[in-house]
C-alpha positions, 0 to 999 in steps of 0.5 A, spaced: 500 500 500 502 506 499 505 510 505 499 516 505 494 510 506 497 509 513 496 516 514 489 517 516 488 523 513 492 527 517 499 530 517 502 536 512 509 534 508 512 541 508 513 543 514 515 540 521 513 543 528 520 543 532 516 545 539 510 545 541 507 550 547 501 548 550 497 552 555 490 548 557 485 551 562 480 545 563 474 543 566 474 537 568 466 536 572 464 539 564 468 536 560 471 543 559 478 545 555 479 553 553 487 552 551 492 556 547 497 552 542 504 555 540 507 552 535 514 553 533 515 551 525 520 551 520 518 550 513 520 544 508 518 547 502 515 554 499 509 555 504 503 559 501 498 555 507 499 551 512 495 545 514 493 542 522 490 538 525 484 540 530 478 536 532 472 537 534 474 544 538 473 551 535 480 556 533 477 561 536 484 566 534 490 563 530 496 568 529 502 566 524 508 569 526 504 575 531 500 577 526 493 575 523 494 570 515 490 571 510 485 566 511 482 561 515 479 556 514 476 550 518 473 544 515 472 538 519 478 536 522 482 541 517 485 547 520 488 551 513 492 557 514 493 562 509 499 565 510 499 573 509 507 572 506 509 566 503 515 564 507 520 560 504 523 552 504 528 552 509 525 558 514 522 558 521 515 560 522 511 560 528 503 559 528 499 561 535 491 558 536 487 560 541 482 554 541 476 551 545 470 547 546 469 539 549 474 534 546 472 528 543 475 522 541 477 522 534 473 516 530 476 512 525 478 504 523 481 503 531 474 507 535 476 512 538 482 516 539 484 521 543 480 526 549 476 521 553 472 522 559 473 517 565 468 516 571 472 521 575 477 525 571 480 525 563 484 520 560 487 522 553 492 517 549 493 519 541 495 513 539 495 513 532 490 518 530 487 522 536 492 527 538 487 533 534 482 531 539 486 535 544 491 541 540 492 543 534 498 539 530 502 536 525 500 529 525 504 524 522 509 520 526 515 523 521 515 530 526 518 530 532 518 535 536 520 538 543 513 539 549 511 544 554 504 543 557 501 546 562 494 543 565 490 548 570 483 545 573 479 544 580 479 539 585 483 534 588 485 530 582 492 529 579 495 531 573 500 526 569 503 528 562 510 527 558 516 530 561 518 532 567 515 536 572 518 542 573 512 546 576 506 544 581 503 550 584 496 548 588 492 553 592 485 554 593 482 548 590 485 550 583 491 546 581 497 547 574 502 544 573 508 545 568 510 539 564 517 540 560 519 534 553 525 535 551 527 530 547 523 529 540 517 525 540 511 524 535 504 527 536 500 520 537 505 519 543 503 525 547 498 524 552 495 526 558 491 524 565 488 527 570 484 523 575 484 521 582 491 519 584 497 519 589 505 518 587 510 515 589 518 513 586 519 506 584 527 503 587 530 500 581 538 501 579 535 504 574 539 511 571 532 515 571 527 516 576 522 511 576 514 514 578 508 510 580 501 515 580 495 511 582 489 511 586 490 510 593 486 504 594 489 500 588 496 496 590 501 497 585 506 494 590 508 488 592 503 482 590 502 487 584 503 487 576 507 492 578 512 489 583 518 488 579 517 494 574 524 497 577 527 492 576 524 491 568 528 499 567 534 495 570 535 489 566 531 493 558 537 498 560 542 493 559 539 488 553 537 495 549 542 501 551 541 506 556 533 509 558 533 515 552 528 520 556 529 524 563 524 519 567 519 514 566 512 515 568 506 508 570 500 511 570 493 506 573 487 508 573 481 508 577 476 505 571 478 499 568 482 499 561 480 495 555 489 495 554 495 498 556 496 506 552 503 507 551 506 514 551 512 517 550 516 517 558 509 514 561 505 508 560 497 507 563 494 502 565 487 500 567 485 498 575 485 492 572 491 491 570 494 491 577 493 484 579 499 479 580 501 474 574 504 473 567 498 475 563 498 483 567 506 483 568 508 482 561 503 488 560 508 493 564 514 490 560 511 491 554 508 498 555 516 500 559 520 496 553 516 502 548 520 507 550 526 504 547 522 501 542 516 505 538 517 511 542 525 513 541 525 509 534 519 510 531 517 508 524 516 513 519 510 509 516 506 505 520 506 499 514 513 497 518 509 497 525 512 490 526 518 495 528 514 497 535 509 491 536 513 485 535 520 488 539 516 490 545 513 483 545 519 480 545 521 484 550 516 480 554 519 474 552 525 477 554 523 480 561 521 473 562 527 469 562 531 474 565 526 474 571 527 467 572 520 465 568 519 461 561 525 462 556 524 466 550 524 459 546 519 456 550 513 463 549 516 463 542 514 454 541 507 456 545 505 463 540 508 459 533 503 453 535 497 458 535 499 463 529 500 456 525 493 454 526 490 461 524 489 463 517 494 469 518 491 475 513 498 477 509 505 479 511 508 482 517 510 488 513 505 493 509 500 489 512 494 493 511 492 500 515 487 496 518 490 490 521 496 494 525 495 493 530 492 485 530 496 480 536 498 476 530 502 482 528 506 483 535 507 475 535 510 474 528 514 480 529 517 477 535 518 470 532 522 475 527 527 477 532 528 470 535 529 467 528 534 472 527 537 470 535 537 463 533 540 466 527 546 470 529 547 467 535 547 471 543 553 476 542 550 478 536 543 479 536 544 483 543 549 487 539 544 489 534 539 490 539 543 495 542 545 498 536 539 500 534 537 504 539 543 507 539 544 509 531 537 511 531 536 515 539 530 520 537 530 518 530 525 515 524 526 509 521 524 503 517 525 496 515 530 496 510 533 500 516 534 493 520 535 489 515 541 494 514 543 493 521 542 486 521 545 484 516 552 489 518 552 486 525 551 479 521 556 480 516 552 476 511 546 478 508 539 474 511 536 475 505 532 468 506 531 469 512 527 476 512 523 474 506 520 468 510 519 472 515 517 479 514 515 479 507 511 473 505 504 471 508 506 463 510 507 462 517 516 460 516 517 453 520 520 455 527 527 456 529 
């Protein structure tokens, strides 16, 4: 398929936003968000009009360089700015939004998306298409930019978003918190929850801080899902490189949630995935091993997502034997067993914009990687592992970038190996 049919209709090629500001008022009894988004720019080609990504709210002011453009135009979920002044490819520009009104979800092939309301609080994850639910935005995984969010809102509730906290001022019932995301990061990895919670550290030998935020009643301690979570950092950090961003951040919420949601330095979980045993606990690790894998080296198109969903359930895998569990073989003979009694639909690359996220996808896409270790053998398979997080730190990439990769730490070219697994539809025997 091309790489526009993965793109959901969303996204504008000839400009990056290299920073994003965002000042949101919200109220969280109505459901409520008055915001301004700044948006530091550069243009990649010659601009007469630049497009964003806004949905369902109202732009109730927008200023392009301090000063109003020729033109505004919102229709549908698309913001286009007609420029005053041409700016040209290779300048920087900066577009402000004044913007308002009750966020929704972002309907599209997955459900919903986005802004969502929970029992007691809000709840926003935006992956892959709802980060318009909530500001505006160049919504493509290719754009990384750097974050500041601030969050005002009344009650006892606690904010969680990406970065760190670099400022928490509460006083009269009212609360706003500044949070800072240097390192670069794609618009469907921002998120934000502001809900009935207490935190506190999580003791590993980590290089980072590690948090934990819940609702008081929910025990994410011993005899949790989240027991061994400080010692998931330690053991990711030395199998894939050094954690890439300032901290790490568990999110749980008072409601139940259908799955884990993944975010860049935080990950949120439902109430119901704090119990103890294998079926929560591969949660946590798979939700940690995404700040490597998916959230520090993403996939420019999501036709290569095997690259995030296969390598973060191998890291479970991997987190397992580590820990004393199952070996990787061991999960590896169990998933193969049940991928080969399904009719699988199509390859692991390219698999179709709606079949991304299919288990099949993140089982196949691990049985790749322990195919390509029993291949390579340990030294060399944990080499490439490292290397890819370390060569790609903060960038986007590809499957031809792995295979690269591979094939360089191999010293021999996987061309069989490859094709068989990534590239054609029958299930290849196990390794």
């Amino acid at each position: 398929m091309k790489p526009a049919d993965y793109a959901f209709g969303h996204g504008d090629e000839r400009f990056d936003v290299t920073h994003y500001s965002l000042d949101l008022a919200c109220n969280v009894t109505t459901n409520r968000l008055t915001a301004k988004a700044e948006l530091t720019c550069v243009a990649l080609a010659d601009l007469t009009d630049v497009q964003l990504d806004l949905h369902s709210l109202k732009a109730d002011k927008v200023l392009v360089d301090g000063a109003a453009p020729a033109k505004v135009t919102h229709k549908g979920a698309r913001l286009t700015v007609k420029l005053a002044k041409p700016v040209k490819a290779g300048r920087p520009f900066a577009v402000s939004v004044k913007y308002s009104g009750k966020p929704k979800p972002v309907p599209g092939l997955f459900g919903g998306a986005g802004w969502e309301e929970l029992t007691d609080g809000i709840l926003v994850s935006s992956q892959p298409y709802g980060a318009p639910s909530w500001f505006p935005c160049n919504d493509r995984p290719t754009n990384k930019a750097s974050y500041r969010v601030a969050v005002k809102y009344a009650g006892s509730y606690w904010a969680s978003c990406n970065g760190t906290v670099v400022e928490h001022v509460a006083r009269g019932g009212q609360h706003q918190w500044v949070f800072d995301q240097p390192e670069p990061m794609p618009t469907y990895l921002a998120a934000l929850h502001i809900g009935v919670g207490v935190s506190r550290p999580v003791a590993s030998g980590a290089s980072v801080p590690v948090e934990i935020v819940h609702p008081p009643l929910v025990n994410v301690g011993v005899g949790s899902a989240f027991e061994r979570q400080g010692e998931m950092v330690t053991v990711f950090e030395e199998m894939f490189c050094p954690y890439p961003f300032g901290g790490y951040r568990a999110v749980v919420t008072e409601d139940a949630l259908e799955i884990p949601l993944e975010a860049q330095g935080m990950s949120i979980f439902g109430a119901n995935h704090a119990a103890a045993g294998w079926a929560n606990e591969r949660l946590v690790a798979h939700e940690l091993a995404h700040q490597w894998f998916g959230n520090s080296v993403t996939v420019g198109n999501w036709s290569d997502i095997w690259l995030h969903e296969g390598f973060a359930c191998y890291a479970e895998w991997l987190w397992s034997e580590a820990s004393g569990g199952r070996h990787a073989a061991s999960h590896a003979q169990e998933h193969w067993r049940r991928l080969a009694a399904l009719a699988v639909p199509g390859p692991l690359v390219d698999p179709g914009p709606a079949r991304m996220f299919d288990d099949w996808i993140y089982k196949r896409g691990a049985l790749t990687l322990h195919a390509l270790r029993a291949e390579m053998g340990e030294e060399r398979f944990f080499t490439v592992l490292r290397q890819w997080n370390v060569r790609h730190r903060f960038g986007v990439v590809s499957t031809d970038d792995f295979i690269a990769l591979a094939e360089e730490v191999a010293q021999q070219k996987l061309t069989a190996l490859f094709d068989a697994w990534l590239f054609s539809k029958k299930l290849p025997a196990p390794q």
